[in-house]
VOMIDO-386814 format. One line per field, with one value per residue: z, x, y of N, C-alpha, C in turn; residue in three letters. Coordinates in pm, whole numbers, plus 50000, padded with zeros to 5 digits. Layout:
VOMIDO-386814
nw <- c(Z, ...)
nu <- c(X, ...)
nv <- c(Y, ...)
caw <- c(Z, ...)
cau <- c(X, ...)
cav <- c(Y, ...)
cw <- c(Z, ...)
cu <- c(X, ...)
cv <- c(Y, ...)
residu <- c(Ala, ...)
end
This chain:
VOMIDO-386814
nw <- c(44633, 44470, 44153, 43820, 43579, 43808, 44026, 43990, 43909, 44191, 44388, 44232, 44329, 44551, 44645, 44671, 44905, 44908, 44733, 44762, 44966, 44850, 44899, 45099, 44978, 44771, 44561, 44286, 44021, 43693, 43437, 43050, 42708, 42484, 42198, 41958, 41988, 42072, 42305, 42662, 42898, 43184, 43454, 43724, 43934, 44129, 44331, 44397, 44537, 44429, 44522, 44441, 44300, 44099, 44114, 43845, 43726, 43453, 43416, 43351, 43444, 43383, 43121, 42803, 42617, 42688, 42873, 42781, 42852, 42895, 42621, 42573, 42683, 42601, 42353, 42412, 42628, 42812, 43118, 43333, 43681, 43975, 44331, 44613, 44707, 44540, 44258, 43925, 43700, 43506, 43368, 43194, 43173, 43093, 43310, 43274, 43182, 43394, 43638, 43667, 43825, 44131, 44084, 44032, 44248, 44498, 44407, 44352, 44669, 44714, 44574, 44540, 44354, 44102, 44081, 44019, 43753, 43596, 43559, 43419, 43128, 42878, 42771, 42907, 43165, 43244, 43443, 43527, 43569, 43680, 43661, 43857, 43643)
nu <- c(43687, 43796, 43872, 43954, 43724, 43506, 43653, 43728, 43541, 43398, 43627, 43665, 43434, 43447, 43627, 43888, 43850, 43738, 43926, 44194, 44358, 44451, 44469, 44726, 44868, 44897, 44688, 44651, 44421, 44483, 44419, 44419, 44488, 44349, 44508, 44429, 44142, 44116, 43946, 43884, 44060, 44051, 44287, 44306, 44571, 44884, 45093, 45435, 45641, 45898, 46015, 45851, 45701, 45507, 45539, 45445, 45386, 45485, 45354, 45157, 45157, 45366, 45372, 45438, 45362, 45339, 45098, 44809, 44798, 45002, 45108, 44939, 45027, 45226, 45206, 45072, 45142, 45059, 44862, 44620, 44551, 44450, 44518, 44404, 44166, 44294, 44304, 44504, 44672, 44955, 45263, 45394, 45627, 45925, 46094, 46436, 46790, 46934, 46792, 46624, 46707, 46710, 46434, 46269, 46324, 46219, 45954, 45932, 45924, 45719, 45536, 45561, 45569, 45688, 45876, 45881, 45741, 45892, 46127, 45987, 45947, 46107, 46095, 46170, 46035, 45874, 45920, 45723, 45708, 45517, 45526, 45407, 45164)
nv <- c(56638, 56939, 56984, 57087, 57263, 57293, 57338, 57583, 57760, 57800, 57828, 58128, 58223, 58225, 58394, 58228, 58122, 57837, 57585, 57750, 57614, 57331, 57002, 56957, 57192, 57505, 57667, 57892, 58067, 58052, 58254, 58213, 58344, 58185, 57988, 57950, 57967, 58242, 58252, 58304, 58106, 57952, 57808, 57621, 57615, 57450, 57644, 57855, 58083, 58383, 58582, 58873, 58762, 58510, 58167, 57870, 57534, 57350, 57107, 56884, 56640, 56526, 56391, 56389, 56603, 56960, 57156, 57298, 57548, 57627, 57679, 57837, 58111, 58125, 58173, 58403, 58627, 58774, 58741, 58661, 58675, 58513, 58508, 58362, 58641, 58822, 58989, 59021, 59129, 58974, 58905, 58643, 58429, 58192, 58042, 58119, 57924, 57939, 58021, 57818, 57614, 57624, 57728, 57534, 57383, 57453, 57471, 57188, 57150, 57226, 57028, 56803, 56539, 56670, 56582, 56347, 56334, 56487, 56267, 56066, 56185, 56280, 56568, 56872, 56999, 57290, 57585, 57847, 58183, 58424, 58768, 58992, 59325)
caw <- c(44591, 44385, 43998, 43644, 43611, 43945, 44131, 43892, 43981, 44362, 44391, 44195, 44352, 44700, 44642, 44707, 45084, 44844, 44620, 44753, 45025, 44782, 44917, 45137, 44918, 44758, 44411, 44196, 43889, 43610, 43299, 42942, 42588, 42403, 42101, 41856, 41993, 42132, 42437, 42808, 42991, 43355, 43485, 43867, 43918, 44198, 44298, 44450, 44512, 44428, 44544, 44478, 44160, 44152, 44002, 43835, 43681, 43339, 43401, 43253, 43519, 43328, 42995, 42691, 42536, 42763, 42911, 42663, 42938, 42876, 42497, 42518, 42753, 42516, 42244, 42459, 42783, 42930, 43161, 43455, 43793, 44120, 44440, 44698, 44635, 44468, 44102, 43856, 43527, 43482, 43253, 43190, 43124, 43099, 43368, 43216, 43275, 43504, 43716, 43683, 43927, 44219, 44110, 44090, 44429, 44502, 44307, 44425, 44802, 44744, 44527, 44514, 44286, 44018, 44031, 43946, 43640, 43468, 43520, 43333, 43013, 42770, 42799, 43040, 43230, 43264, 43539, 43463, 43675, 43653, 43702, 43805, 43561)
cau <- c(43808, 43828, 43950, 43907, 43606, 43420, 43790, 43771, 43427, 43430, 43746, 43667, 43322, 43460, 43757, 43945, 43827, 43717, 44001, 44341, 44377, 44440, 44570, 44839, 44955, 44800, 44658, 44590, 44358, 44588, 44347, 44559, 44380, 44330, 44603, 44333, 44009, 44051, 43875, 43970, 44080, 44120, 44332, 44354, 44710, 44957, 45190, 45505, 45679, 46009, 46020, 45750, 45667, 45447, 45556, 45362, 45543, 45357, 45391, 45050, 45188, 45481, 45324, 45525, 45387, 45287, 44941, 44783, 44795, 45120, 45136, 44883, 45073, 45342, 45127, 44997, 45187, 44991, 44772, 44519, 44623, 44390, 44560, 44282, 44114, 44404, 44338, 44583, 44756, 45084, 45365, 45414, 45761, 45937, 46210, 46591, 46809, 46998, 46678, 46547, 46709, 46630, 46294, 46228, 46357, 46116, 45825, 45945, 45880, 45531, 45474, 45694, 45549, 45731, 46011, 45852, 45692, 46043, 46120, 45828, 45947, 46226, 46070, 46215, 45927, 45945, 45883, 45730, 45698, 45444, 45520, 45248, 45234)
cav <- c(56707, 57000, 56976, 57140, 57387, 57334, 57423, 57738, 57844, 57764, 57912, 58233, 58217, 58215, 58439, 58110, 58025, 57719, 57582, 57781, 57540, 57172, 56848, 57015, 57258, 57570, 57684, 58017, 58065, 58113, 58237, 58229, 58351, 58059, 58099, 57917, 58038, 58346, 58268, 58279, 57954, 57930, 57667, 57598, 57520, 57460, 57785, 57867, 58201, 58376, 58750, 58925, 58653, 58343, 58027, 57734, 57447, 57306, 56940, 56791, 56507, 56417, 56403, 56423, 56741, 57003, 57179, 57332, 57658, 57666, 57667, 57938, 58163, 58124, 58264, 58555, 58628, 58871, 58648, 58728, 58550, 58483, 58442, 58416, 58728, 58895, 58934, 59093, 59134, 58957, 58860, 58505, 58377, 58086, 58075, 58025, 57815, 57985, 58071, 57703, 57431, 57673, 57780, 57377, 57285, 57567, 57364, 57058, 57162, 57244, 56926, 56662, 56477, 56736, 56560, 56213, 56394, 56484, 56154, 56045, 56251, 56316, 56699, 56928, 57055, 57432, 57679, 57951, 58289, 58506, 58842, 59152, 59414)
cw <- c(44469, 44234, 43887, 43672, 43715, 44014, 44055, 43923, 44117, 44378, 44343, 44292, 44510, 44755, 44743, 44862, 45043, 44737, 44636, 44816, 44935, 44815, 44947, 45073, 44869, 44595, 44384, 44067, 43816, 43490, 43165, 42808, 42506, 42247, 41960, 41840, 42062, 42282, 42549, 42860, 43095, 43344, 43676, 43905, 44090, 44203, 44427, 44440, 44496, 44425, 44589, 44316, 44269, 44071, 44021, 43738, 43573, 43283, 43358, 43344, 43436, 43166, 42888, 42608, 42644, 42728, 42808, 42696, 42897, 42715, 42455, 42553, 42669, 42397, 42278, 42588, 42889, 43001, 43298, 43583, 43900, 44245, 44571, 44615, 44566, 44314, 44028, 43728, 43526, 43374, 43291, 43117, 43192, 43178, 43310, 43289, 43396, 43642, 43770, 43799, 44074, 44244, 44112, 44166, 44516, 44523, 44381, 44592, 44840, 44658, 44498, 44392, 44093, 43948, 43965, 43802, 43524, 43465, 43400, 43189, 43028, 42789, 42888, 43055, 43277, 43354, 43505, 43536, 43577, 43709, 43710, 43699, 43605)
cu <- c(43777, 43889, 43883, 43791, 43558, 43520, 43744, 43655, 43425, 43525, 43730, 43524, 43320, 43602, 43871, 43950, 43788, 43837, 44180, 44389, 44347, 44534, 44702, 44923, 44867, 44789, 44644, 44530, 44452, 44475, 44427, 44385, 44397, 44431, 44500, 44202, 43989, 44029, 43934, 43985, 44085, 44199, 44362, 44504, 44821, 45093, 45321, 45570, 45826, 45990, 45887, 45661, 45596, 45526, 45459, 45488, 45424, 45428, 45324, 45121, 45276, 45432, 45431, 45505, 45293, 45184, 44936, 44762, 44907, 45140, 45052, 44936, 45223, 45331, 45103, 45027, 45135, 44857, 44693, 44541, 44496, 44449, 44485, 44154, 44179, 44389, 44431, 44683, 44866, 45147, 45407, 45546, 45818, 46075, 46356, 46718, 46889, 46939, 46686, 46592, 46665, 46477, 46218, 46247, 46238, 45962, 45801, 45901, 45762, 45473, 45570, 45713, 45620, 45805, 46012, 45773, 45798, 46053, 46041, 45842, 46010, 46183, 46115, 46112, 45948, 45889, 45825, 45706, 45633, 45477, 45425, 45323, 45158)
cv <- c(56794, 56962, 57015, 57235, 57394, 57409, 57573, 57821, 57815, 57855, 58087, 58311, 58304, 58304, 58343, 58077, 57889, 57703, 57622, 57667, 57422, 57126, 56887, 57085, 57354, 57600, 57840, 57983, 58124, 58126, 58310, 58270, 58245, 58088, 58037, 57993, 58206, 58418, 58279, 58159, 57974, 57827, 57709, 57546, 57573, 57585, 57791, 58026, 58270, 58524, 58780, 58855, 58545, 58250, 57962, 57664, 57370, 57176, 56878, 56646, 56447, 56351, 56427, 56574, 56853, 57121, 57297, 57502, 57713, 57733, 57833, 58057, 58202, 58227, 58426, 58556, 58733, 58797, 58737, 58597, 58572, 58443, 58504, 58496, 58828, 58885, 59054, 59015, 59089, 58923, 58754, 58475, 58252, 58099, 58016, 57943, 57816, 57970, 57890, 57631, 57531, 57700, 57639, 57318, 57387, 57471, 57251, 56997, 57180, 57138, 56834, 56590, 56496, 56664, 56400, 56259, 56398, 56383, 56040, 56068, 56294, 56507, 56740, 57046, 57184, 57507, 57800, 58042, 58408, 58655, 59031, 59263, 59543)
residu <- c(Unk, Unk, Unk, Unk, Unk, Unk, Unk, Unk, Unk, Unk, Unk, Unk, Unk, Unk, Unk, Unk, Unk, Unk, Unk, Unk, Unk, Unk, Unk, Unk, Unk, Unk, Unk, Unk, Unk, Unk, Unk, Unk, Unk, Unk, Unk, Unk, Unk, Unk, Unk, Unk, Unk, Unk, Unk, Unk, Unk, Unk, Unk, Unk, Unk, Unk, Unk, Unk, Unk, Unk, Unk, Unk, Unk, Unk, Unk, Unk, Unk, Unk, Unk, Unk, Unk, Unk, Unk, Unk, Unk, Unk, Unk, Unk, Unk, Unk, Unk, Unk, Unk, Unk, Unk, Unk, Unk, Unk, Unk, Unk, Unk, Unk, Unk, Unk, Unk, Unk, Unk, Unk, Unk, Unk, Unk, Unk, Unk, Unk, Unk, Unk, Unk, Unk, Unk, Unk, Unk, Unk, Unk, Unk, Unk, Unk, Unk, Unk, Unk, Unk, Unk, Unk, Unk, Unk, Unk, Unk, Unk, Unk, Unk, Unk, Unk, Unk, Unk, Unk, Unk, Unk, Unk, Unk, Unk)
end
């Protein structure tokens, strides 16, 4: 099974014929600038769609303080996305709350497990939609 850097090279490697396809559901490379270092991150992460937008949902599995992808994305929202071989520039935002209970039944349909995550934590786990720029 795929996870953490190998998914990220494999996946980028293979313009995701390795990596999109995970554990009945699918992934994109989300890479954020690090808001400490600078640097680039990847993260492999589960995706869902709403138009002509992606969603990811920055659950850290129900964790109390969330992925550190997120936090950076927050910092610097102009991120670089992978879907397949699709790469491009988007805008990272945090969906409101208007947006939200749809774009998490959304989420929820491509991972279930979402919804045992909130549970999990006092945090309300946020959606976020990437949109190209």
């Amino acid at each position: 099974m795929l996870f953490g850097p190998e998914h990220v090279k494999r996946y980028v490697e293979t313009d995701g014929e390795e990596g999109h396809d995970w554990q009945g559901t699918t992934t994109l490379i989300l890479t954020t600038t690090g808001r400490r270092s600078g640097e680039s991150r990847s993260t492999p992460l589960i995706y869902g769609t709403a138009g002509d937008a992606f969603l990811v949902v920055a659950s850290k599995g129900g964790a109390d303080e969330p992925p550190a992808w997120y936090l950076n994305l927050e910092a610097q929202p102009e991120v670089d996305v992978q879907v397949k071989g699709d790469r491009f520039r988007a805008r990272a935002r945090t969906a409101t709350a208007e947006e939200k209970p749809d774009l998490w039944r959304t989420m929820a349909a491509r991972w279930p497990a979402y919804d045992d995550y909130q549970q999990k934590t006092e945090r309300q786990i946020p959606v976020v939609v990437l949109e190209r720029v």
